[in-house]
RODO-2510 file (C-alpha; in nm, 4 decimals, decimal comma):
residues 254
     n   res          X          Y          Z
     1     x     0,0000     0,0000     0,0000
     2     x     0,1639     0,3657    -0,0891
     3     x     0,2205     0,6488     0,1368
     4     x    -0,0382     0,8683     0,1704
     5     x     0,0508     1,2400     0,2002
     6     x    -0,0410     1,4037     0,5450
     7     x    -0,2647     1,6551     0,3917
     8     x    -0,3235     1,7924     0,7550
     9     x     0,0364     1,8924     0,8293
    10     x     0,0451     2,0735     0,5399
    11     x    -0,2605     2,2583     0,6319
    12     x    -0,1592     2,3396     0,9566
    13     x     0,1941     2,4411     0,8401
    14     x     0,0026     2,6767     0,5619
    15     x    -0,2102     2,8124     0,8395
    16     x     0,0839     2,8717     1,0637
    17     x     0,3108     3,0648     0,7838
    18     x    -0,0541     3,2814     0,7295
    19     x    -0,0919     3,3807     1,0973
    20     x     0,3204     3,4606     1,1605
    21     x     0,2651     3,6873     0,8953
    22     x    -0,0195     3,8822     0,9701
    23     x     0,1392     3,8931     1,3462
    24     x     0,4391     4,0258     1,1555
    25     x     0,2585     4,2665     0,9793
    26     x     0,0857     4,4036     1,2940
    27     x    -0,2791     4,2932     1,2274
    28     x    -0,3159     4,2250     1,5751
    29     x    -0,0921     4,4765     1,7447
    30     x    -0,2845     4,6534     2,0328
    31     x    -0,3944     4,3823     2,2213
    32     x    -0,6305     4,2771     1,8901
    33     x    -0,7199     3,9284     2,0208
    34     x    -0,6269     3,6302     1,7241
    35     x    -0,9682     3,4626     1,6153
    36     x    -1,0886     3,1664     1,7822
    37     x    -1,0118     2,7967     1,7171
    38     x    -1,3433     2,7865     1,5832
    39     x    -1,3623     3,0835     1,4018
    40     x    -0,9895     2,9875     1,2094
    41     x    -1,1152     2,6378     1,1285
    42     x    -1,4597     2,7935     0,9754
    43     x    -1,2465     3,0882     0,7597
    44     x    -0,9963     2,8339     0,6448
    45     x    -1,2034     2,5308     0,6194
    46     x    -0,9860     2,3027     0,8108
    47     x    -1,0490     2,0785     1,1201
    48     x    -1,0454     2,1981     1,4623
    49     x    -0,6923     1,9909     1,5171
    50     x    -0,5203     2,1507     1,2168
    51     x    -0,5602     2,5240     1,4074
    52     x    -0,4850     2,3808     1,7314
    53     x    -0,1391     2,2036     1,5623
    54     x    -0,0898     2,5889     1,4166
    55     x    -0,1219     2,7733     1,7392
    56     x     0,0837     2,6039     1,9379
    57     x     0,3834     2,6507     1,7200
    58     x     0,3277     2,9848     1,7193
    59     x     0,3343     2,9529     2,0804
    60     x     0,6183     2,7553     2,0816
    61     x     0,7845     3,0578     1,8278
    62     x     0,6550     3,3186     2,1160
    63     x     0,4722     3,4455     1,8408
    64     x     0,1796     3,4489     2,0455
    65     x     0,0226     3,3603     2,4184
    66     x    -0,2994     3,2323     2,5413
    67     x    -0,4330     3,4022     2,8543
    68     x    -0,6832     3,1431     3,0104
    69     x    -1,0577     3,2895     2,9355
    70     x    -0,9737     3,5414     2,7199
    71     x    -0,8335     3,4339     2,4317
    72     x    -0,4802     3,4488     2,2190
    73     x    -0,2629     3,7618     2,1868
    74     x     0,0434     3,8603     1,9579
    75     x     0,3756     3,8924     2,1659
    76     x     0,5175     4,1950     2,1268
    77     x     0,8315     4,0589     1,8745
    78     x     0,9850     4,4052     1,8966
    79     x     1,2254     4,4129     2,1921
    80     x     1,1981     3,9972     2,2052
    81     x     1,5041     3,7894     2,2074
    82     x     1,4246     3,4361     1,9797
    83     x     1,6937     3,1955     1,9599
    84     x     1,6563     2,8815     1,7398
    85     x     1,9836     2,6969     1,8400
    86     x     2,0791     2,3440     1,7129
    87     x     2,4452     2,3680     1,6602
    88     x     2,7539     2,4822     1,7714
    89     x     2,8187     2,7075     1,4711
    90     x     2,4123     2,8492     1,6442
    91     x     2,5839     2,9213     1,9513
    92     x     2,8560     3,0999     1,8435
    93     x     2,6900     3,3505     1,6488
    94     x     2,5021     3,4467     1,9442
    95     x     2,5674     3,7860     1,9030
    96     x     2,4477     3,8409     1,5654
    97     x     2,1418     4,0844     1,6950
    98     x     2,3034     4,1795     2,0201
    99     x     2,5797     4,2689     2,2496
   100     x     2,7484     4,1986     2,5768
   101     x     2,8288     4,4352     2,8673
   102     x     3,0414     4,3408     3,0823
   103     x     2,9657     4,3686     3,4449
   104     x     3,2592     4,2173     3,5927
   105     x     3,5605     4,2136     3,4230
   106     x     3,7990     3,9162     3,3290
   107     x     4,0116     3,8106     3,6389
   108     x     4,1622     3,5075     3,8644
   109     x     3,9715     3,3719     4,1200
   110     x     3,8863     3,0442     4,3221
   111     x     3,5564     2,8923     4,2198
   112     x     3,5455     2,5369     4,3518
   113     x     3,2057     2,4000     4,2058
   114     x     3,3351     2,5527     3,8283
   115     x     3,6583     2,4095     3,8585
   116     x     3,5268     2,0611     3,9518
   117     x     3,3179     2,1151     3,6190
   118     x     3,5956     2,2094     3,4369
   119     x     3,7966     1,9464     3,5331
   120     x     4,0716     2,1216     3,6978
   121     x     4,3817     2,0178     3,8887
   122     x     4,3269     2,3401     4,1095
   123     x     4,0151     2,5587     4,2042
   124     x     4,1867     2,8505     4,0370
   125     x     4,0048     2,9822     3,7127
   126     x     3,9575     3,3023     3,5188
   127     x     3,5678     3,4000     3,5369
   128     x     3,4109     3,6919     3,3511
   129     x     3,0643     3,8209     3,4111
   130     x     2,8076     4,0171     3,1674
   131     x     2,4999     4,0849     3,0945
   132     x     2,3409     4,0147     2,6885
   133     x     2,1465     4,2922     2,5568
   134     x     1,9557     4,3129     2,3194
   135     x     1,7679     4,6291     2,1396
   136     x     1,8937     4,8533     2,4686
   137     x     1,7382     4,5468     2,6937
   138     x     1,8740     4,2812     2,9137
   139     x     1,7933     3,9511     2,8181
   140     x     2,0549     3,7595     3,0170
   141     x     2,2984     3,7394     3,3033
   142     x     2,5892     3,5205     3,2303
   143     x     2,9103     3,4017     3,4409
   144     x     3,1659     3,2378     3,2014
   145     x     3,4413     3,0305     3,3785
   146     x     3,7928     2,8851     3,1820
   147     x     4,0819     2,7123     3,2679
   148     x     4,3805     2,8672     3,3658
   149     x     4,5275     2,8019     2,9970
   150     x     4,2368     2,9245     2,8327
   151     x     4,1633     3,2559     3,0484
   152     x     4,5601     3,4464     2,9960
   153     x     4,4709     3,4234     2,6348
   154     x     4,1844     3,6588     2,6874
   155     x     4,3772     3,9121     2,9352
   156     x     4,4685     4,1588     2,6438
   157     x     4,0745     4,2097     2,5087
   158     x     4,0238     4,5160     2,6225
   159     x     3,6563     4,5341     2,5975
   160     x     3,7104     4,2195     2,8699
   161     x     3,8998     4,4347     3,1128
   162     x     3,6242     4,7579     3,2185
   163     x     3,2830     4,7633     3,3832
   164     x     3,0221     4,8607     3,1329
   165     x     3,2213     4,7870     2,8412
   166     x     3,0449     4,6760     2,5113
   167     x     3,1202     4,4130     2,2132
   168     x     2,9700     4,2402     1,9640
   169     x     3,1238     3,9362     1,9995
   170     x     3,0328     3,5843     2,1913
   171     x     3,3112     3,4708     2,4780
   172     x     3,3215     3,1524     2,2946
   173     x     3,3572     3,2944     1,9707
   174     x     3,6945     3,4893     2,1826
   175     x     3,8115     3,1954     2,2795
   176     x     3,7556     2,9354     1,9869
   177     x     3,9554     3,2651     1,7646
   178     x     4,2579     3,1981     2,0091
   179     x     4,2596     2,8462     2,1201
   180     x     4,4753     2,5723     1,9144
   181     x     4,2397     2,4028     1,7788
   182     x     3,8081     2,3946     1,7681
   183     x     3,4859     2,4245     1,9860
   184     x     3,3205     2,0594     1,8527
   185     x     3,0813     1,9629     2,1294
   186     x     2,8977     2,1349     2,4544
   187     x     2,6946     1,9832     2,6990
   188     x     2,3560     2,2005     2,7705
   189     x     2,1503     2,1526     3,0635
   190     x     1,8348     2,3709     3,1614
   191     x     1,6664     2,4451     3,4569
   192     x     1,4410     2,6408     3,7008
   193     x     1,6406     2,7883     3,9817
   194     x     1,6336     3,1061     4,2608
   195     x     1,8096     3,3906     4,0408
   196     x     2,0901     3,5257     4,2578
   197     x     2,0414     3,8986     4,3744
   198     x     2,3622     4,0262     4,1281
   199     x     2,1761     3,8267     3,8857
   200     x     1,8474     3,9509     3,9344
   201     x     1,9941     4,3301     3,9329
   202     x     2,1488     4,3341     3,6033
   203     x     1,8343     4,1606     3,4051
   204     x     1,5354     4,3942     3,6018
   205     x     1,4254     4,0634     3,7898
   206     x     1,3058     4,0360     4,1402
   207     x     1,5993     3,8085     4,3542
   208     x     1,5098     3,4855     4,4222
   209     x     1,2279     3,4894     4,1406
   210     x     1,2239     3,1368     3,9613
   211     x     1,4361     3,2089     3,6536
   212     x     1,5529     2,9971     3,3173
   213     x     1,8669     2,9020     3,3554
   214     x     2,0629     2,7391     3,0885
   215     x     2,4164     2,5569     3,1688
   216     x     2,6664     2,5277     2,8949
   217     x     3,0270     2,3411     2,8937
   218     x     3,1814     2,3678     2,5883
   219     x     3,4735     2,1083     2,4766
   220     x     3,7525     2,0985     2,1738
   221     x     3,8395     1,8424     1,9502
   222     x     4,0158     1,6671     2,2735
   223     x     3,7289     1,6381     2,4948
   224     x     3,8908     1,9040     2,7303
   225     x     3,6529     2,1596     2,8651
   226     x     3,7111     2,5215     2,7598
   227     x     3,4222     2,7389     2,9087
   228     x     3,1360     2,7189     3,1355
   229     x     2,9047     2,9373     3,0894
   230     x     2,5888     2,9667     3,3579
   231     x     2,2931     3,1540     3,2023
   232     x     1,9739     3,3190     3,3921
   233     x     1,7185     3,4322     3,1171
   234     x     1,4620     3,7497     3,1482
   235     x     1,1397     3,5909     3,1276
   236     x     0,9890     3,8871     2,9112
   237     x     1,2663     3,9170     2,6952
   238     x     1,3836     3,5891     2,5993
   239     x     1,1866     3,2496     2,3498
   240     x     1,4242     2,9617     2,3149
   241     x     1,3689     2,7019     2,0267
   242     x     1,5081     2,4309     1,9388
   243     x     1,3882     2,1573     1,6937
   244     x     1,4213     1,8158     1,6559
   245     x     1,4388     1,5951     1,4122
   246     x     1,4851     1,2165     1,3397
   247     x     1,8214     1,1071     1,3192
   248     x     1,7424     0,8840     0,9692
   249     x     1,4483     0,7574     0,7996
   250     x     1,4053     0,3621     0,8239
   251     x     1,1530     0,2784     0,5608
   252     x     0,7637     0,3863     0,5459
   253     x     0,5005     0,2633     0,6836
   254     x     0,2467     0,0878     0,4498
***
């Protein structure tokens, strides 16, 4: 028996590109509420399913949110931060629509927990702190650790050196320009945690508030960490994406 073509995730898909566009285009800026379920599946002539598949990757996107009892919105895309990462070459161009202040500057100190993850002999490390902005806003708080070998080569940036300083430039992109060698793997972890108070200053949060935070440890061709980099996300600046996929195809279904 053939295939048969999924005519509803096409519909949904064609739906979905419709609605991103008006959204784009403003059609519901104001606080215009989106149409209802209903009302999309009667203008469109689909099923009931086929919006509800559309609408939640807009969701998903942050191209829109739901408020319980009232109905769907458009997010405010303006000043919002959207990351789609899947790679490392992703995560190095970080900074392609924003920049980094620094907060504190590049220096030697003793951090036991980051030098355990870093796989140190010793619980010295260089750390740098900053804050991502982007559009004029703070999206994210971010303390990068390295190993000894890896922080000197950073000592003569000067935008690394002074409070308030700004780049356009990732600290992994810094240090993947000066290491021997390449950034070819990092291990991500994400979580809910208490945002600390220096945290919660630089990225207009209350302390303590229950804050994204994403965990990154980024290795070379070696296996030998070079950077860990602890990330606390503002909540109403920042939409993280990623999407999946299957690794290969093994045959279709009859």
């Amino acid at each position: 028996m053939a295939r048969r073509t999924d005519g509803a995730k096409v519909a949904y898909r064609m739906l979905a590109d419709q609605l991103r566009d008006e959204v784009a285009s403003d059609v519901y800026a104001g606080g215009r509420r989106l149409p209802t379920e209903a009302e999309l599946a009667s203008s469109h002539r689909v099923s009931r399913q086929t919006v509800r598949r559309a609408m939640q990757e807009l969701v998903a996107e942050g191209y829109v949110y739901r408020v319980p009892g009232r109905g769907t919105f458009a997010a405010d895309r303006k000043h919002r931060y959207l990351r789609q990462l899947g790679s490392i070459e992703d995560l190095l161009n970080l900074a392609v629509d924003s920049e980094l202040e620094v907060v504190t500057p590049l220096q030697r100190r003793v951090d036991i927990d980051a030098a355990s993850r870093l796989r140190l002999d010793s619980d010295s490390l260089y750390c740098l702190t900053f804050r991502r902005l982007h559009q004029g806003a703070p999206v994210c708080h971010t303390s990068t650790f390295h190993p000894p070998a890896i922080g000197r080569t950073l000592t003569d940036i000067p935008e690394l050196a002074t409070v308030g300083a700004k780049t356009a430039t990732t600290i992994i992109g810094l240090v993947e320009a000066r290491m021997d060698g390449l950034i070819v793997a990092a291990d991500q972890s994400i979580t809910v945690g208490r945002v600390p108070p220096e945290a919660a200053r630089e990225i207009q949060c209350e302390p303590g508030a229950p804050l994204l935070r994403i965990d990154r440890l980024y290795y070379d061709e070696r296996d030998r960490p070079v950077e860990l980099a602890i990330n606390w996300y503002n909540p109403d600046m920042y939409t993280y994406r990623v999407r999946l996929q299957r690794s290969q195809h093994r045959g279709t279904r009859s």
